[in-house]
N, C-alpha and C positions, 0 to 999 in steps of 0.2 A: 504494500500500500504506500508507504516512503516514497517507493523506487515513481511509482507514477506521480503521485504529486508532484517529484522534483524536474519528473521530465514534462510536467503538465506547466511547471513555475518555468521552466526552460523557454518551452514552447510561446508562452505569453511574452517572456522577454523578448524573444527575436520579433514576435508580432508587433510591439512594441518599437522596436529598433526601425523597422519596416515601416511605420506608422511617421516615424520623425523623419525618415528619410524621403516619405511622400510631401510630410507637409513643406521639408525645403523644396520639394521640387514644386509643390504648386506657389508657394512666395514666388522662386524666381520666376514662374510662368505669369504671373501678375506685377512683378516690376518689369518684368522685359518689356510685359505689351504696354507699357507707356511711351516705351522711348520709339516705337513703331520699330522695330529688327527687321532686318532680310530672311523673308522665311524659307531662301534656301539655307540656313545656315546650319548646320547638321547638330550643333547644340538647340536650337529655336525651336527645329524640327521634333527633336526628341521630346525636349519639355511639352510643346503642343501634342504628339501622342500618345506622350504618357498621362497626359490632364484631360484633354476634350471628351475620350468618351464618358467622363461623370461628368465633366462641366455642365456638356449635353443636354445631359439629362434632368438636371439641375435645373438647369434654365427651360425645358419643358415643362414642370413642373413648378419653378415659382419663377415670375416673369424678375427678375430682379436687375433690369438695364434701367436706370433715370439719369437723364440729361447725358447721355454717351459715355455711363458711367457702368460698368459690368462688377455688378457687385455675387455672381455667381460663384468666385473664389473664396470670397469672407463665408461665405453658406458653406462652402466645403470646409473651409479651416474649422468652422466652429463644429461640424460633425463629426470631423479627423479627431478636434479634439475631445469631444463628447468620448466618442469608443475607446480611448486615450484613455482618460478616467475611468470608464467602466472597467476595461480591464487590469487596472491598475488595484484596482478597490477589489476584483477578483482573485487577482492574485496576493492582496494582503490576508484574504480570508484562506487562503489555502497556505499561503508560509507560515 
């Protein structure tokens, strides 16, 4: 029973680690598109396909552009960090 909690406290960490390492990627997909990029640019590129298919979705879902302002990223950051915490709070009940 140990052995799995520890690999179950493991498993959340890396989900964790994976979690911080989307939210830098979607920051700098929201400061870059200010400065308007070349979107052939094979970093630009990456960030746009690693974010759009939830941006997408996001913004299907709750219109949230005002005044040429795309606030569909702040909606993801506060979600990223929502399940952030959830599993953070799971895994203190398990350690």
């Amino acid at each position: 029973m140990a052995i799995l909690n520890d690999l179950l406290i493991v498993f959340g960490q890396m989900v964790l680690m994976l979690l911080q390492v989307y939210i830098f990627i979607v920051v700098a997909r929201a400061v870059i598109s200010w400065v308007g990029p070349d979107p052939y640019n094979p970093i630009v590129r990456f960030l746009y396909n690693a974010t759009d298919p939830i941006l997408q979705r996001i913004r299907r879902v709750l219109p949230l552009q005002f005044s040429g302002f795309d606030l569909s990223p702040l909606a993801l950051l506060f979600s990223l960090y929502f399940i952030q915490r959830l599993i953070q709070r799971l895994l203190l009940h398990l350690g």
